[in-house]
KOLZARO-148390 format. One record per atom (N, C-alpha, C): z, x, y. Coordinates in steps of 0.2 Angstrom, whole numbers, plus 5000, padded with zeros to 4 digits. Layout:
N
ZXY/...
***
This chain:
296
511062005946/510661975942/510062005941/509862025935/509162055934/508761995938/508162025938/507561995940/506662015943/506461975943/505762015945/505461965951/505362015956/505162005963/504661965963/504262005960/503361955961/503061965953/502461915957/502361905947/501961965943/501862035947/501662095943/502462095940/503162095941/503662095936/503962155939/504062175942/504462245946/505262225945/505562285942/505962285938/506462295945/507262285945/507762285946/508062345942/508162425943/508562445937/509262455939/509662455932/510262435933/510662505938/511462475939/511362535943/511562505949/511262465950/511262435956/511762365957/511762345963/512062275963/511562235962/511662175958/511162145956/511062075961/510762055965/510861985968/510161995970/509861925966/509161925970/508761915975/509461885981/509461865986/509961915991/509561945995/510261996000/510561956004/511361996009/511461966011/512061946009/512661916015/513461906012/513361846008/513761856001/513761785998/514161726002/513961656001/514161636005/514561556003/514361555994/514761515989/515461535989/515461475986/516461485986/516761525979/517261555979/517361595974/517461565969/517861515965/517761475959/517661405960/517761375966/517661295965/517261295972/517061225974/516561215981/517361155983/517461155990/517861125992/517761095999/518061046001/517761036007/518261076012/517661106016/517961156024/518861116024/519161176026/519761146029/519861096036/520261066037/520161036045/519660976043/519560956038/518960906040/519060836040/518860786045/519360756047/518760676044/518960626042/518560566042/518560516046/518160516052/518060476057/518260396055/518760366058/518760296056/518360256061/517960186058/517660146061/518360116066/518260126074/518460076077/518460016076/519059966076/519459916074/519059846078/518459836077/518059776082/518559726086/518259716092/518759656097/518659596093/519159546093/518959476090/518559446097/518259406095/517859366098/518159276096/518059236104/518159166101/517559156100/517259106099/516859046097/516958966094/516558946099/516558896101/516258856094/516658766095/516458746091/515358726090/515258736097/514458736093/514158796090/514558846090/514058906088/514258896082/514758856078/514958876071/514558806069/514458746072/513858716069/513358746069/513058796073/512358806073/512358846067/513058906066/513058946060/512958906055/513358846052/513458816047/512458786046/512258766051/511658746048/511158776048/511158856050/510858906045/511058926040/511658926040/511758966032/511658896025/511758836030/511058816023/510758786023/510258826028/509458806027/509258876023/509558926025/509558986019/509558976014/510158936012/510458926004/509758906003/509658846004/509158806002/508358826001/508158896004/507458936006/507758986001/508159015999/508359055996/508559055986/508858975985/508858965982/508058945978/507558895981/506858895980/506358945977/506759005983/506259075981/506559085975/507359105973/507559125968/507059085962/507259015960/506759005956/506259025956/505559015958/505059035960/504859115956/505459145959/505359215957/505559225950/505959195947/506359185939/505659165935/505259115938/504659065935/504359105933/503959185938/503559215936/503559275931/504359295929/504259355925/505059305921/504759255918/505159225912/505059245906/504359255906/503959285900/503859365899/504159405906/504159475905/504659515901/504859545898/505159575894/505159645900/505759655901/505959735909/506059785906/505859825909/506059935904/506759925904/506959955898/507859985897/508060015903/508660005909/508660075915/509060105909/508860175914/509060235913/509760275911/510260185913/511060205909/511160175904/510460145902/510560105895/510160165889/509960195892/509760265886/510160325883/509660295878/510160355874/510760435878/511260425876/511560485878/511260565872/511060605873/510860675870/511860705867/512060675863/512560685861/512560755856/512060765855/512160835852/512260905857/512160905864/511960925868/512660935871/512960865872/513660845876/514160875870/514060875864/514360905860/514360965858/513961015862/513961095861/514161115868/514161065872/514461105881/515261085878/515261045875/516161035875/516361105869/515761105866/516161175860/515961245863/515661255868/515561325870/516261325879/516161295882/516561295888/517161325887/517661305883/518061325883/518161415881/517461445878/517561515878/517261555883/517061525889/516561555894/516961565898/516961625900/517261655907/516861665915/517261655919/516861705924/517161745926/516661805929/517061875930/516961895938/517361925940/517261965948/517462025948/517062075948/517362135950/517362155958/517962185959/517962205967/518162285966/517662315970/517762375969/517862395979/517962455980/518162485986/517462475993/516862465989/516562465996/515862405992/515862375987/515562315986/515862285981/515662235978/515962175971/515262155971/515462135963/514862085960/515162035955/514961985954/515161955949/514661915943/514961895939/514561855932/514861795927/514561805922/514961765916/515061805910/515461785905/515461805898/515661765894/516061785887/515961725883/516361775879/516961745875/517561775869/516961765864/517261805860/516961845852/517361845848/518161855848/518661855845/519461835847/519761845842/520461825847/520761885847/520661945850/520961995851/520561985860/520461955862/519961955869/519561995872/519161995867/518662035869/517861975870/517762015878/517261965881/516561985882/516261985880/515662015881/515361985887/514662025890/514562015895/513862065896/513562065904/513062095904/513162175907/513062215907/513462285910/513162275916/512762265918/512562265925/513162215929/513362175928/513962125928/514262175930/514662225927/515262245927/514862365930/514562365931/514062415930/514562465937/514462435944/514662465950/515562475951/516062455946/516662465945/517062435949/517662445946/518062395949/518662385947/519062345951/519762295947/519362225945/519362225937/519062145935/519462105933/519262055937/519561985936/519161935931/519461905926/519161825921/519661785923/519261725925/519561645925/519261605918/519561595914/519561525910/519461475913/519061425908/519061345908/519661305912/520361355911/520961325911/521161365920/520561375922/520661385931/521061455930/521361495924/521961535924/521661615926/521861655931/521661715932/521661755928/521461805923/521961865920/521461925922/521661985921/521662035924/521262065918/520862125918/520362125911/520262205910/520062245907/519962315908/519262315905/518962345905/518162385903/518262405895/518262385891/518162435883/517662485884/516862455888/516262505886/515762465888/515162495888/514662465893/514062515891/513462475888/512562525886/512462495893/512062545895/511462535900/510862515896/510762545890/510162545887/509962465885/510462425883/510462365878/510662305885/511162355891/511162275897/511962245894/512362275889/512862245887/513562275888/513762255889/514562265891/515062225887/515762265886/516262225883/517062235888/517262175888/518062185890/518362145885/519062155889/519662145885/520062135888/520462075887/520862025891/521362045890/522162045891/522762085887/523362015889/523661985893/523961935893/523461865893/523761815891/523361765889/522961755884/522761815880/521961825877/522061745872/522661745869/522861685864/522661635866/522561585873/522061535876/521461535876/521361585875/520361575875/520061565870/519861525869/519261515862/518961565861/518861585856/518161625853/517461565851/516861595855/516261545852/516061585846/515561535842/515361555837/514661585838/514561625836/513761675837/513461635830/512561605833/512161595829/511661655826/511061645826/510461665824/509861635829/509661715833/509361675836/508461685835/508561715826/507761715823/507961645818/508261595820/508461535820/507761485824/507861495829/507661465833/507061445835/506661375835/506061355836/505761355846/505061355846/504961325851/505161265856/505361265859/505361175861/506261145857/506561195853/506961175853/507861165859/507961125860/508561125864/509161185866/508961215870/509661255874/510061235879/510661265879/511061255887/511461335890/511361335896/511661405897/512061395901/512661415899/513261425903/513461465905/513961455913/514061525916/514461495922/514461545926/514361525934/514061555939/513661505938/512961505944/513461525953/513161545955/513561555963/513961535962/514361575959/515261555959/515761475955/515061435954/515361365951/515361375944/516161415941/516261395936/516461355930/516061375924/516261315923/515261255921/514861295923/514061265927/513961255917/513561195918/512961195913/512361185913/511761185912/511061165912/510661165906/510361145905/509861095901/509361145898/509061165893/508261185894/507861175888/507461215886/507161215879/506761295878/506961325871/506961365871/505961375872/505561405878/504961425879/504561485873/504961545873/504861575866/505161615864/505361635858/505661685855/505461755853/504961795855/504861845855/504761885862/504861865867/504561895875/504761955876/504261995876/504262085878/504262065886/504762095888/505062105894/505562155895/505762195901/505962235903/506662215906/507462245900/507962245903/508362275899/508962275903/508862355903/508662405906/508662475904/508262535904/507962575901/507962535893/507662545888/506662525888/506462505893/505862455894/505962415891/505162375888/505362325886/505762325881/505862255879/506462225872/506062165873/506362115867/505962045863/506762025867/506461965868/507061925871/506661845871/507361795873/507361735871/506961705878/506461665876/506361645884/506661575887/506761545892/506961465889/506761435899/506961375900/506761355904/507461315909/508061325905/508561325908/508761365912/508861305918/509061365923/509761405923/509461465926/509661535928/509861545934/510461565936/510561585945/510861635943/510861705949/511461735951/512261695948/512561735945/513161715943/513161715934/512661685932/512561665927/512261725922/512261765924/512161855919/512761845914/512661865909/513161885905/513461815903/513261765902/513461705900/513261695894/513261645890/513061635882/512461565883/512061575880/511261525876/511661515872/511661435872/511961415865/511461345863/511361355856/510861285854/511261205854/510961185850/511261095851/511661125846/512161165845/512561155839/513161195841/513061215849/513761245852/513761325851/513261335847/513361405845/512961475849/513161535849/512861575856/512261595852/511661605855/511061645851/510661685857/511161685862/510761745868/511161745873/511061805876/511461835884/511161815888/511161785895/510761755900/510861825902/510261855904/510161915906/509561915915/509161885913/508461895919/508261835919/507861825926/507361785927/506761805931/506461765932/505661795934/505461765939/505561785945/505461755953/504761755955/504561705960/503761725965/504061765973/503761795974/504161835981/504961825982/505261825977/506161815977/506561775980/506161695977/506161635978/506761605972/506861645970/507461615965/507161575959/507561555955/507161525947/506761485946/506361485945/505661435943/505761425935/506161415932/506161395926/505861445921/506261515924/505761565918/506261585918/507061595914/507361655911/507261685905/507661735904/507761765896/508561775895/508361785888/509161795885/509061845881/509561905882/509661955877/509561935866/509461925863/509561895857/510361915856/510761865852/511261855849/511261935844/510861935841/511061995837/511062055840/510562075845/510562125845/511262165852/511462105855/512262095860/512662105853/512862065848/513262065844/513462135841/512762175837/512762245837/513062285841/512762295848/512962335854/513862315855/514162275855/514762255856/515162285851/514962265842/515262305838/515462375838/514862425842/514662475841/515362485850/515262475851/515762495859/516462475856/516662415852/517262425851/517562475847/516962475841/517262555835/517262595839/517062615842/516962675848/517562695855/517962645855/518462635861/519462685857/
***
């Protein structure tokens, strides 16, 4: 995962493996499960006990002098908020159904990727483009080589080759060969489309839980930042969170549709996301993808 260390913005250049955190991964490789072996402690089975008939009058004429101190209070309590009108909870509000309706139309084309190579691996996310299966993705993703692996929505492995890959742009393309026919293609927006403060969600797989969605609002739409090797480039900024895993994944608006690459985020001493990603723009991924496929 691209990122920046401290808030001067000190670049990660590609090239590298990219994890902002060193150290053995320690997430599961597509799903979180529980440890094997593990065992659910049963409550011992209580001794019966007798009792006598006066403990069960003494019980009976507590339980209702209760009733009766209980019953009192409840009134009492109903008397004083008769005339209150209570806030709506929280499962009586509105569902964001525009939202629930663009995670269910982008999911199905999100991939995650693992490449294993001979003396390290990395991995990410990507997103279909067409039905010939071709995936795009972030090069740094795919940058240190490998045998690459895609998992679908439908938990299904397939085995993937490299078309081509800019360092300059941060974009990569693969290509599925069996199965490609199962994968949706998402639909590419416009991401000079796009307002402040309006609604995004980025998908991917965050430390290996595929399949991840979160929430944000796009922050802004022109941010000079550095990614890539190109220095800087305009890119998407947004407040949905970003983890490791999630490079190469697709920004889609409330409409389902892709308008950026989740590329970088912007760390305090390599503390992990504080709400500040960026996303590649949709067109200028889109470009760089065409431009690799003519070219292969």
């Amino acid at each position: 995962m691209l990122g920046y260390d401290d808030p001067g913005g000190q670049y990660h250049p590609p090239g590298q493996r990219y994890e902002p955190w060193p150290g053995p991964r320690t997430y599961p490789r597509h799903r979180a499960d529980l440890p094997p072996g593990t065992v659910w402690d049963e409550t011992p089975a209580e001794r019966p006990r007798r009792r006598g008939p006066g403990r069960l009058l003494l019980a009976g004429l507590l339980v209702a002098a209760f009733s009766a101190a209980s019953g009192g209070a409840a009134g009492w309590y109903a008397s004083l908020w008769a005339n209150v009108q209570t806030p709506r909870l929280a499962a009586d509000a509105a569902v964001p159904q525009a939202l629930v309706g663009a995670a269910e139309e982008a999911l199905p084309g999100v991939v995650s990727i693992e490449v294993v190579g001979d003396e390290e691996a990395s991995s990410g996310s990507g997103f279909v483009i067409d039905d010939q299966g071709h995936i795009v993705t972030n090069n740094h993703v795919v940058a240190s080589g490998g045998r690459i692996t895609v998992v679908g929505q439908d938990g299904e492995e397939r085995g993937a080759r490299l078309v081509g890959r800019v360092a300059r742009t941060d974009i990569a393309v693969l290509q599925v060969g069996d199965g490609a026919e199962t994968l949706r293609a998402l639909t590419l927006g416009r991401s000079t489309d796009l307002k402040v403060g309006e609604p995004v969600l980025a998908v991917g797989s965050p430390l290996g839980l595929s399949g991840s969605v979160t929430a944000g609002i796009v922050s802004a739409v022109d941010r000079q930042v550095r990614m890539g090797n190109a220095g800087r480039q305009s890119a998407v900024q947004t407040d949905a969170s970003i983890n490791p895993g999630n490079s190469g994944g697709p920004l889609v608006n409330a409409r389902g549709q892709v308008v950026g690459v989740n590329t970088a985020i912007a760390t305090i001493d390599g503390n992990g996301n504080i709400g500040i990603g960026f996303a590649i723009p949709i067109e200028r991924a889109a470009q760089t993808a065409q431009e690799i496929i003519a070219a292969a």
